[in-house]
Backbone as JSON Lines, residues from 0, in Angstrom:
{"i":0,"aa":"X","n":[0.86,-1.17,0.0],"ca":[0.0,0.0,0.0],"c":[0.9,1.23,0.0]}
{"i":1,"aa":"X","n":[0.36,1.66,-0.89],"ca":[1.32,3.46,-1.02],"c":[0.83,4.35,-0.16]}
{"i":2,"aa":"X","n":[1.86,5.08,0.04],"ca":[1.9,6.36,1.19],"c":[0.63,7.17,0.87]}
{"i":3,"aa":"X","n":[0.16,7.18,-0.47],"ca":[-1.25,7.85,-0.52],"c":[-2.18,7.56,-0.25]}
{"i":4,"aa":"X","n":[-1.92,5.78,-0.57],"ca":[-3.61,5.27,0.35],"c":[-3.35,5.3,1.51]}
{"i":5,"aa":"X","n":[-2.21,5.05,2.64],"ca":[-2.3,5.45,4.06],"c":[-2.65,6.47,3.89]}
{"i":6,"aa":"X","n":[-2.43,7.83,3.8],"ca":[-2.56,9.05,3.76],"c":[-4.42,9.33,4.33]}
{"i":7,"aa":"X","n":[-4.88,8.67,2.67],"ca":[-6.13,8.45,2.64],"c":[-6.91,7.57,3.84]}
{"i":8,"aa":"X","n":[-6.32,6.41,4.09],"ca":[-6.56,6.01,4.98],"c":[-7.17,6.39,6.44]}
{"i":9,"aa":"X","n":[-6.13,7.15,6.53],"ca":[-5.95,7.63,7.75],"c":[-7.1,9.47,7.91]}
{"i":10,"aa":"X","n":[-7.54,9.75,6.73],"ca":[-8.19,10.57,6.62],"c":[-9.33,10.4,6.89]}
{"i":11,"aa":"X","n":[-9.68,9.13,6.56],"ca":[-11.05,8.28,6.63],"c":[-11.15,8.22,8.19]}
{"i":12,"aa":"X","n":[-10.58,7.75,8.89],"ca":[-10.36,7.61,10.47],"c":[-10.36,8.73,10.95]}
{"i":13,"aa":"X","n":[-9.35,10.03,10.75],"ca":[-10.23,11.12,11.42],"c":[-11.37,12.08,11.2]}
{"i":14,"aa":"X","n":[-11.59,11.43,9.73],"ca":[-12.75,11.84,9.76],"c":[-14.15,11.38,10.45]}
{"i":15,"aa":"X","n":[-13.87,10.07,10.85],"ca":[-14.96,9.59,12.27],"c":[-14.91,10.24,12.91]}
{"i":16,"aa":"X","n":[-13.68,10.94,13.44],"ca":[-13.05,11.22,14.94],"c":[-14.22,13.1,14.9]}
{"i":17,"aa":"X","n":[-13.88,13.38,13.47],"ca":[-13.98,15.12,13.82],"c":[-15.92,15.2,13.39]}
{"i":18,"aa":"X","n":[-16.27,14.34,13.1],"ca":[-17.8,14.2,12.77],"c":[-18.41,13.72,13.86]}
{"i":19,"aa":"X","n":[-17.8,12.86,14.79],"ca":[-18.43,12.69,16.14],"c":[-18.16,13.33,16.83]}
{"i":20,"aa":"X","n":[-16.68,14.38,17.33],"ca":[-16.6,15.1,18.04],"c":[-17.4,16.52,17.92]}
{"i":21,"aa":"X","n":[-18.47,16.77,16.32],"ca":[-19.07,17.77,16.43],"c":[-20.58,17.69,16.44]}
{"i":22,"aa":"X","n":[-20.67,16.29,17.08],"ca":[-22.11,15.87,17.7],"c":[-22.06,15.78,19.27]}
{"i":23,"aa":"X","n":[-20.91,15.59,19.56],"ca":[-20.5,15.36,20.92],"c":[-19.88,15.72,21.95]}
{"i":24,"aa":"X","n":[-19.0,16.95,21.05],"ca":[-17.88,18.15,21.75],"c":[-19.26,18.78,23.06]}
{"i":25,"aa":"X","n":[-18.37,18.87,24.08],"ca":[-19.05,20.07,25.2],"c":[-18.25,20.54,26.04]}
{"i":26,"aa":"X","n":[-16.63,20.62,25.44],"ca":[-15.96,21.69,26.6],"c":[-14.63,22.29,25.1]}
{"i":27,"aa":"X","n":[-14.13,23.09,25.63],"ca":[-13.18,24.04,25.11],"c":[-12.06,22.5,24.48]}
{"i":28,"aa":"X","n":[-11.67,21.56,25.37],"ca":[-10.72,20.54,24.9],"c":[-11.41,19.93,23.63]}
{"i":29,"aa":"X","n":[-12.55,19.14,23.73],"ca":[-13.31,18.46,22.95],"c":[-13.13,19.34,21.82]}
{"i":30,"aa":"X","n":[-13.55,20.78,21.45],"ca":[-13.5,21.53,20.42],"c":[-12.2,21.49,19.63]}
{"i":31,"aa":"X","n":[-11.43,21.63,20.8],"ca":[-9.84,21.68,19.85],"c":[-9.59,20.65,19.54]}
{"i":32,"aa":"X","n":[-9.6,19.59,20.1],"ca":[-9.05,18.5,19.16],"c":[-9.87,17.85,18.27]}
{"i":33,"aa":"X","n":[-11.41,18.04,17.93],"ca":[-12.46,18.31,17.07],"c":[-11.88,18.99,15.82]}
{"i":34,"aa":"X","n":[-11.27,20.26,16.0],"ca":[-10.65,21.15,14.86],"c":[-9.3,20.69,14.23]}
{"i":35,"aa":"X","n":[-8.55,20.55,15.63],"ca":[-7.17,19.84,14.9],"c":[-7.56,18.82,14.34]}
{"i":36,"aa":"X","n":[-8.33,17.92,14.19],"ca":[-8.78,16.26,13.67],"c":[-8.94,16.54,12.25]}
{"i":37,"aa":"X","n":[-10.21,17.91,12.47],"ca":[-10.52,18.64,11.01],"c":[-9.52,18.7,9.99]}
{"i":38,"aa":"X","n":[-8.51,19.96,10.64],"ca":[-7.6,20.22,10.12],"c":[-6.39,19.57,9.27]}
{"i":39,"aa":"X","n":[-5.83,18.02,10.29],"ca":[-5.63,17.34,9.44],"c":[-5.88,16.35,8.54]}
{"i":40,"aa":"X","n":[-7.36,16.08,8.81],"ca":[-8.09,15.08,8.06],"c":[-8.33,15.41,6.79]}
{"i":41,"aa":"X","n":[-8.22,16.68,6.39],"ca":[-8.34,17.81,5.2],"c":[-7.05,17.52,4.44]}
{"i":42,"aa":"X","n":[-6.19,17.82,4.92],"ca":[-4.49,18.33,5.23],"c":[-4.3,16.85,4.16]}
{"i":43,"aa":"X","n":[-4.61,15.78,4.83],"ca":[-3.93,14.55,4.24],"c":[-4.94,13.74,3.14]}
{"i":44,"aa":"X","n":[-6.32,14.41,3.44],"ca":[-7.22,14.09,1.81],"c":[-6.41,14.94,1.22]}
{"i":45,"aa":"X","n":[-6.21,16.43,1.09],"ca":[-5.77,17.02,-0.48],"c":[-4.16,16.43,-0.99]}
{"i":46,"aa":"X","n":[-3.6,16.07,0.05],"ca":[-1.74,15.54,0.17],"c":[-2.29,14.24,-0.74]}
{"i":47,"aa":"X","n":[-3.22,13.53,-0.52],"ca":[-3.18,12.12,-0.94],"c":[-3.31,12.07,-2.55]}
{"i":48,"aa":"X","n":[-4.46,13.55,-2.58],"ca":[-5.15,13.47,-4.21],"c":[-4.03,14.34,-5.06]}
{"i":49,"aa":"X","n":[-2.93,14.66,-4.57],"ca":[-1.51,14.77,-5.63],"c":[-1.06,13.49,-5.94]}
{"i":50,"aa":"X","n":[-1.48,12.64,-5.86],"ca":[-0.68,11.43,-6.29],"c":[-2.14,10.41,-7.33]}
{"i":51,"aa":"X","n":[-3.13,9.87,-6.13],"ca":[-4.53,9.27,-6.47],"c":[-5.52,10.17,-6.93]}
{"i":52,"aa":"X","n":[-6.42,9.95,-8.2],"ca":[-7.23,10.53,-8.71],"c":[-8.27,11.22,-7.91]}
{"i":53,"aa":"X","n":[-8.94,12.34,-7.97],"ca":[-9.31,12.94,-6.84],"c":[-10.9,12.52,-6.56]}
{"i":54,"aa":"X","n":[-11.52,11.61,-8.01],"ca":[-12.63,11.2,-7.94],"c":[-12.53,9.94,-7.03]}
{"i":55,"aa":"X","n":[-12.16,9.36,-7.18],"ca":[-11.34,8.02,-6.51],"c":[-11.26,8.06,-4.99]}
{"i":56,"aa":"X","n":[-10.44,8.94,-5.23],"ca":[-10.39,9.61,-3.24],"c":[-11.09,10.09,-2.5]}
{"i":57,"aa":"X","n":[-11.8,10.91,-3.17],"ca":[-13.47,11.63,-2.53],"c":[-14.32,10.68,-2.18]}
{"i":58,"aa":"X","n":[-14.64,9.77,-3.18],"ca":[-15.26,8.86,-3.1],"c":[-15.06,7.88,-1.89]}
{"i":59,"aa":"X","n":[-13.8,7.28,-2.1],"ca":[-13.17,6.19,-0.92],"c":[-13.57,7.12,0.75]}
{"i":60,"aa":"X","n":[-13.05,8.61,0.66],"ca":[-12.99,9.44,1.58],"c":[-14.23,9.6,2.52]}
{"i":61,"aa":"X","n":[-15.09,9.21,2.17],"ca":[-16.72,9.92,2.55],"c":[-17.11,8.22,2.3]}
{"i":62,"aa":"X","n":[-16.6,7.34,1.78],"ca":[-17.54,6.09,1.6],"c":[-17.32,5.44,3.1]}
{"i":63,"aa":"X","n":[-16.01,5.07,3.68],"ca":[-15.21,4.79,4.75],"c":[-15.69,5.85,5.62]}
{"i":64,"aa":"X","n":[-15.77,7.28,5.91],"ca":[-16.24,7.72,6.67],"c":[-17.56,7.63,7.45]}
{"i":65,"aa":"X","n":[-18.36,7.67,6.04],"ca":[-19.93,7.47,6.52],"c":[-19.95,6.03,7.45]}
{"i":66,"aa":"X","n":[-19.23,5.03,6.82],"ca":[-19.16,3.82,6.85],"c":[-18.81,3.82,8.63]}
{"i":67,"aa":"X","n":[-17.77,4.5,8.98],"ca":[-17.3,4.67,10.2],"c":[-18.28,5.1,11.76]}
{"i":68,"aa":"X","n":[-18.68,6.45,10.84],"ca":[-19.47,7.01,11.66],"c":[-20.86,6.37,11.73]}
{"i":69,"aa":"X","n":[-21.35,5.4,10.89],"ca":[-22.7,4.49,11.27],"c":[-22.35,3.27,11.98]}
{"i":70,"aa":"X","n":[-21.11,3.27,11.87],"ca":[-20.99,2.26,13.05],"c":[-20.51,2.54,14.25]}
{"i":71,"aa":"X","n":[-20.14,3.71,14.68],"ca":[-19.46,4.27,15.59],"c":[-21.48,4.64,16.22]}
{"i":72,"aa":"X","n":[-21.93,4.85,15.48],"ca":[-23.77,5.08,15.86],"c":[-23.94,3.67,16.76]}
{"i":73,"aa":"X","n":[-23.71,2.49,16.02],"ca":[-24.31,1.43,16.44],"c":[-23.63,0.78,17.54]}
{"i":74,"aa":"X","n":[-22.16,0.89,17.68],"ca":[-21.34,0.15,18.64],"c":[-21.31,0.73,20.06]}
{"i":75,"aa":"X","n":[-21.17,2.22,19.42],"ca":[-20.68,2.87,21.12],"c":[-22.1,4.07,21.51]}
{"i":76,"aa":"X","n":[-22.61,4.67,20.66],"ca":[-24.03,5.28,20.97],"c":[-25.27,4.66,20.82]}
{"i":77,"aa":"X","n":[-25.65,3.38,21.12],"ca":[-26.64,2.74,20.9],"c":[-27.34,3.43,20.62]}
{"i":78,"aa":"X","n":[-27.97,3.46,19.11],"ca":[-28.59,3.75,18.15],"c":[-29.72,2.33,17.77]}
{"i":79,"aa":"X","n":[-30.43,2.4,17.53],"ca":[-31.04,0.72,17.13],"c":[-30.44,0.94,15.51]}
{"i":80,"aa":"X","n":[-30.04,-0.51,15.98],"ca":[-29.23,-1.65,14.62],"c":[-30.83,-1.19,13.45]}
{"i":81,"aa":"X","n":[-30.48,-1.25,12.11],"ca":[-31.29,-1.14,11.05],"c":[-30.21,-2.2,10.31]}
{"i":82,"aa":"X","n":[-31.07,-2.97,9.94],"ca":[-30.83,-3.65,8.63],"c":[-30.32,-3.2,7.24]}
{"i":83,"aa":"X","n":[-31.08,-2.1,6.97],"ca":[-31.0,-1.57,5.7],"c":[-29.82,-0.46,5.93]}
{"i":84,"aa":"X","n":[-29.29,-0.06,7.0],"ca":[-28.45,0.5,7.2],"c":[-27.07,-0.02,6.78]}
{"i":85,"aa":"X","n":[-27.29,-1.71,7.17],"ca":[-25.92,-2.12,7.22],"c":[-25.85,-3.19,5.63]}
{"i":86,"aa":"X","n":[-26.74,-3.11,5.11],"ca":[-27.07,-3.91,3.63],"c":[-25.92,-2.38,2.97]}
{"i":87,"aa":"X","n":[-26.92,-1.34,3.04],"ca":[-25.97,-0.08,2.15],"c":[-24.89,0.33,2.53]}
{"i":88,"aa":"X","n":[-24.12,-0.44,3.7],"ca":[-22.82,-0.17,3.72],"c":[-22.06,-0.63,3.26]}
{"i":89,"aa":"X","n":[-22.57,-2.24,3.61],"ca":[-22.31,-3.28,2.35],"c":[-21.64,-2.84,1.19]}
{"i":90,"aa":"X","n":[-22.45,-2.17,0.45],"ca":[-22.72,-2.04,-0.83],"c":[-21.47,-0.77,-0.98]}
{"i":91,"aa":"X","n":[-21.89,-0.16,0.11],"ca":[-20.7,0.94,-0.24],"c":[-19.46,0.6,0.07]}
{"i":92,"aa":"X","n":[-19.24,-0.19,0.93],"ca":[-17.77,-0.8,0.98],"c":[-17.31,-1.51,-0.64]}
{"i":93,"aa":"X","n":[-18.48,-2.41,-1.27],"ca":[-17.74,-3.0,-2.26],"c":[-17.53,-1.94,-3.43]}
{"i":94,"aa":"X","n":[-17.99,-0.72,-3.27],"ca":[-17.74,0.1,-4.52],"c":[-16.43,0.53,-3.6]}
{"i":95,"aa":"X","n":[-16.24,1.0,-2.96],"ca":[-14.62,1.58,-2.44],"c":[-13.82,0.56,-2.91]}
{"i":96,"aa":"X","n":[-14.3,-0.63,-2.48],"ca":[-13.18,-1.78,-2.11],"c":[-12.65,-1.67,-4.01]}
{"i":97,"aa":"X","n":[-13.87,-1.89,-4.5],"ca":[-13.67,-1.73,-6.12],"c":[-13.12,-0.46,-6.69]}
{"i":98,"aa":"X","n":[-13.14,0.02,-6.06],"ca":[-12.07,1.75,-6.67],"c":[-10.91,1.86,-6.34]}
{"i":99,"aa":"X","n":[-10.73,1.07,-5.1],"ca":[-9.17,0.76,-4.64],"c":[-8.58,0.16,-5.64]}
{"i":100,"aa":"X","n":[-9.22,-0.94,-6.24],"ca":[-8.76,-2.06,-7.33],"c":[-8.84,-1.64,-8.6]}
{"i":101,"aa":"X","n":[-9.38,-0.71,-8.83],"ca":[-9.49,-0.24,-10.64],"c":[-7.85,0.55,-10.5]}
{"i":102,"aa":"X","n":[-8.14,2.02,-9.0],"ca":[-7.03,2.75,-9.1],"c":[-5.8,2.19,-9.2]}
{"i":103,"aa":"X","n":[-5.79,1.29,-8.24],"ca":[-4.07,0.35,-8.19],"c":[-3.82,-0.13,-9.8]}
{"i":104,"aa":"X","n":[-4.81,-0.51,-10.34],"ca":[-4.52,-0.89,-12.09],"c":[-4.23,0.27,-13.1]}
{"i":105,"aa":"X","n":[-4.75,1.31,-12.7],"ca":[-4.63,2.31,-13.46],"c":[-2.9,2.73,-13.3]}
{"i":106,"aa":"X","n":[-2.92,3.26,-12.15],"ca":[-1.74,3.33,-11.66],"c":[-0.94,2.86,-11.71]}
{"i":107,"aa":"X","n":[-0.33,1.52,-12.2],"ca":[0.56,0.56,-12.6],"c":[0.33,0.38,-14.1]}
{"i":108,"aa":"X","n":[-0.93,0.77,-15.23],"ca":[-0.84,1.11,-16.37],"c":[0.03,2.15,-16.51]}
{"i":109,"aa":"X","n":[-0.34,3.36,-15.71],"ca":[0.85,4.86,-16.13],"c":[2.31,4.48,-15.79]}
């Protein structure tokens, strides 16, 4: 795995972090590290899309996130489990999982 999909990776992860901390922030600390999360969760999506196509990355970026934060709903804020919730994550994982796999081909075509 290339330094851009960690990059990306890892963008995806704080982007759980800074989408729950702005449902959940309630003191001056919570905020800041809410913003710093922001800040570099941004920082290392645009770093990643100099290298990986930016449709590609947006996509993966927000697919893994959403993906994160509905389960971060179901595991640790008991939310009631939906079915159809977790069928369309499904679904959205295999289109990431499948954009990971087109990009890595593309990318070894150039």
């Amino acid at each position: 795995m290339s330094n851009a999909w960690l990059k990306l990776l890892t963008a995806s992860i704080l982007e759980i972090g800074w989408v729950v901390g702005i449902t959940h922030s309630d003191s001056i600390f919570d905020w800041s590290i809410t913003i710093v999360a922001l800040i570099i969760c941004f920082y290392l999506l645009i770093s990643s899309t100099l290298v990986l196509p930016v449709g590609s990355s947006y996509a993966i970026f927000v697919g893994l996130g959403a993906t994160g934060v509905t389960l971060m709903d179901f595991l640790v804020f008991d939310l009631p489990f939906n079915i159809w919730k977790v069928i369309f994550i499904v679904i959205l994982l295999v289109g990431v999982i499948g954009l990971k796999l087109v990009t890595d081909e593309e990318e070894e075509a150039a």
